[in-house]
C-alpha positions as a printed Julia matrix, in Angstrom:
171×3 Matrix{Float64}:
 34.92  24.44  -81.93
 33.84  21.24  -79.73
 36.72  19.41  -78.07
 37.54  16.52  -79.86
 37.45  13.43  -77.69
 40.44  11.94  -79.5
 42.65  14.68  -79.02
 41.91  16.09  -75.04
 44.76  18.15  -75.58
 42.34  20.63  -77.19
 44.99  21.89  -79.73
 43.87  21.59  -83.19
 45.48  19.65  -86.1
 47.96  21.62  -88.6
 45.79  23.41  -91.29
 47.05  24.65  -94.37
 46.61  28.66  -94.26
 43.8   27.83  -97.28
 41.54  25.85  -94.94
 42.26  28.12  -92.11
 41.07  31.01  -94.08
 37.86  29.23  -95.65
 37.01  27.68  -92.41
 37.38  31.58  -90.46
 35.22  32.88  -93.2
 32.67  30.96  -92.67
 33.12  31.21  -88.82
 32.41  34.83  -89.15
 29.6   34.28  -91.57
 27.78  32.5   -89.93
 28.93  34.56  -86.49
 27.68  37.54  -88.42
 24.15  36.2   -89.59
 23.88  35.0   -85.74
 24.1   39.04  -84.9
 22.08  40.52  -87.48
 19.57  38.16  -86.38
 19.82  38.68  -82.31
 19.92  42.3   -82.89
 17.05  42.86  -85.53
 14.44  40.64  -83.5
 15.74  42.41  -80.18
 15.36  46.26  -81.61
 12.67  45.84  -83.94
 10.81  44.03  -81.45
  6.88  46.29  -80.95
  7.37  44.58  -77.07
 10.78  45.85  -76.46
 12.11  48.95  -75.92
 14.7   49.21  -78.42
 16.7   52.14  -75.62
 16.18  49.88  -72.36
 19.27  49.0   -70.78
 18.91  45.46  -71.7
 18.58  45.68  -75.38
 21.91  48.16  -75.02
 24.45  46.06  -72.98
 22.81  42.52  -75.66
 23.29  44.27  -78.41
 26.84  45.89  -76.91
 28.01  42.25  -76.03
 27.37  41.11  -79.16
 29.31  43.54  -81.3
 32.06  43.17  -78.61
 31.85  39.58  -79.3
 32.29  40.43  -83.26
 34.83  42.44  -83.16
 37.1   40.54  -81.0
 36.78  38.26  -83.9
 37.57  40.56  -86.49
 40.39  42.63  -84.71
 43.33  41.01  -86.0
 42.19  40.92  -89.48
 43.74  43.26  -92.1
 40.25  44.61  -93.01
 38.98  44.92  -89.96
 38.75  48.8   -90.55
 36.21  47.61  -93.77
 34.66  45.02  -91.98
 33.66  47.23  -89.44
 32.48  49.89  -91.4
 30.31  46.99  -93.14
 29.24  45.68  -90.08
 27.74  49.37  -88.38
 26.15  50.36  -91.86
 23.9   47.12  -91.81
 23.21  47.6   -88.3
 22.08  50.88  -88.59
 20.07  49.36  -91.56
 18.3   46.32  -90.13
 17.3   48.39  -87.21
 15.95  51.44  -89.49
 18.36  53.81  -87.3
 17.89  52.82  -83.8
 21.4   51.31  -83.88
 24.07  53.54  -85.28
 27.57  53.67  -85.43
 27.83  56.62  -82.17
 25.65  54.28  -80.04
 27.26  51.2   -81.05
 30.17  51.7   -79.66
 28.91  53.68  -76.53
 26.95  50.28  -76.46
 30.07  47.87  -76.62
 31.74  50.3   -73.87
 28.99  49.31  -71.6
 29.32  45.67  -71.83
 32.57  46.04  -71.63
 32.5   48.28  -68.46
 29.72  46.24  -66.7
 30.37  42.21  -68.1
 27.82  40.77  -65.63
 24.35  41.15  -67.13
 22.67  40.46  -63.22
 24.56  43.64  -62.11
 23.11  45.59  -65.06
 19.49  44.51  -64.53
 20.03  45.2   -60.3
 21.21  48.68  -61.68
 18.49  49.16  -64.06
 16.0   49.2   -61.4
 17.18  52.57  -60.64
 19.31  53.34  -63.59
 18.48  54.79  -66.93
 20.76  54.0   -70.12
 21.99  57.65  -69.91
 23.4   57.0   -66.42
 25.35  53.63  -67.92
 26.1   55.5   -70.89
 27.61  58.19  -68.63
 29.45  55.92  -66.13
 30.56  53.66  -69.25
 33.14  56.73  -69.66
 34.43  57.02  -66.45
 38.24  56.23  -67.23
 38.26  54.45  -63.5
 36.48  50.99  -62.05
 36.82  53.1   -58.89
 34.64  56.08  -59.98
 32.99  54.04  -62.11
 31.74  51.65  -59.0
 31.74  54.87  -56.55
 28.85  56.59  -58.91
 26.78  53.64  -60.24
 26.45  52.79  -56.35
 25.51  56.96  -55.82
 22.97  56.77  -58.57
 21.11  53.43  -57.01
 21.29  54.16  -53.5
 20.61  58.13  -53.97
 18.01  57.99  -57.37
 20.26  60.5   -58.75
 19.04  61.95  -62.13
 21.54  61.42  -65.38
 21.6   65.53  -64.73
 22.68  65.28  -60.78
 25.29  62.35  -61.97
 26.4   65.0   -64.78
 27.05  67.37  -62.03
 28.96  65.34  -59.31
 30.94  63.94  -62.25
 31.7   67.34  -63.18
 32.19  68.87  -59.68
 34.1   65.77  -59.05
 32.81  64.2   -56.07
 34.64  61.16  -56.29
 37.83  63.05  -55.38
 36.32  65.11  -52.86
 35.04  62.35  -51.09
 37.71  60.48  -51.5
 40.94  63.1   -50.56
């Protein structure tokens, strides 16, 4: 909502709950159509790799962006549901519910979209996918740096995640 220059307190004026509801609706409406669109002409795209890193962490940020909107509704569960099943539909499968959400994980875990491309000069999708689940910025930080600097493979980042060698590093 723009500011309105005649109240620069930037609180807005008492709504009944009936225009509050009609005028969230069409919020998310229209905040919905905005995704369907971004994502569809970002997957489907012939010049675009609809698994490169950047197409992931967009189309992550978006649906992050979504459901922060929808999270304290009572049907979020539904909307949700809704909201993967024409996803996976508009994109003919290439986005699905599992990789959604690995997806919104990864823009979660790595917000600044100039540190993702740096990454992705080195990185593959698998490694951000792999990092994204890394329960610590630490480790997560500590192996996305390994990965760049070393060229590790998703399989030798598999391993050292395994072996833990964060911790042994780090003891």
């Amino acid at each position: 909502m723009d500011p309105d220059l005649f109240n620069l307190s930037g609180l807005e004026e008492p709504q009944s709950e009936e225009s509050k509801s009609e005028n969230s609706e069409i919020s998310m409406a229209e905040l919905l159509e905005q995704l369907y669109e971004d994502i569809s002409s970002m997957v489907n795209n012939e010049e675009t790799d609809s698994q490169s890193v950047e197409v992931a962490w967009f189309t992550g940020e978006k649906v992050r962006k979504v459901l922060g909107f929808i999270q304290g509704s009572p049907k979020a569960p539904e909307a949700f549901k809704e909201l993967m099943k024409h996803l996976e539909e508009i994109t003919k499968g290439k986005v699905t519910p599992d990789n959604t959400l690995d997806y919104v994980r990864f823009a979660e875990t790595f917000p600044d979209i100039q540190i993702v491309s740096r990454l992705s000069e080195q990185l593959k999708l698998e490694h951000f996918l792999l990092i994204s689940a890394l329960d610590d910025d630490l480790h997560r930080v500590f192996y996305s740096e390994k990965c760049f600097t070393d060229q590790w493979t998703c399989e030798e980042l598999t391993k050292a995640i395994k072996d833990q060698l964060f911790e042994s590093e780090y003891k």
